[in-house]
N, C-alpha and C positions, 0 to 999 in steps of 0.2 A: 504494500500500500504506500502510495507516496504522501509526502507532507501534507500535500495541498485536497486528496484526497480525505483521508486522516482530518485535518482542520475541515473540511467540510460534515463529517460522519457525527463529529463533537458537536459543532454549531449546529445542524439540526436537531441533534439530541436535545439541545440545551433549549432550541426556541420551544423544541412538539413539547416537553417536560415544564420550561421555565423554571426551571433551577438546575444549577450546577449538578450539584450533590444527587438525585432521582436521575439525570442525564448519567451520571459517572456509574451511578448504581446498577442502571440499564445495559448499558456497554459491558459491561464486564459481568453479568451474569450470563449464565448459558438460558439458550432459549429453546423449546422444542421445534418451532416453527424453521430454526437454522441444525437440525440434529443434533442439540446438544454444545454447539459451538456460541461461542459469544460474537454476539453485533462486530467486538472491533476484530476478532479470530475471523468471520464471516466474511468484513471487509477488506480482504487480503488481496480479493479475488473480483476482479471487475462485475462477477454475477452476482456473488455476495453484496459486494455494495448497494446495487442496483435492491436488492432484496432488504436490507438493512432500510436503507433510504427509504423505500416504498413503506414497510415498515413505520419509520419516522412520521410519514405522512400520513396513514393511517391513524395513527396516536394521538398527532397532532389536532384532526378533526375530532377526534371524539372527543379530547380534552378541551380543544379552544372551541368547535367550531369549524365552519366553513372558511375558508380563503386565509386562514393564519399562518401559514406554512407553504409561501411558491420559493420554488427556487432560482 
């Protein structure tokens, strides 16, 4: 995963979430929806990410709402 990937995986985390700390929590716990692997393990992989992100996005609606989260 590169930097600029990476700093993007975070920064949606943190807006779908709005807190650091539930962002960091998320990331680094394993998910079933990724077999077991964590968001940023997941993000290694340009399909992963895609799947992470999408992820993000999802979250983001149910928590904020509609249109809180374009990239």
């Amino acid at each position: 995963m590169t930097a600029r990937s990476y700093g993007r995986i975070v920064a949606l985390a943190v807006r779908a979430f709005d807190d650091v700390d539930e962002a960091d929590t998320y990331l680094r716990s394993p998910k079933q929806f990724l077999n077991g692997r964590t968001p940023l393990e997941a993000a290694r992989t340009p399909e992963g990410a895609a799947l992470v992100e999408r992820q993000l996005y999802w979250i983001s609606q149910l928590i904020s709402g509609p249109t809180e989260l374009r990239a």
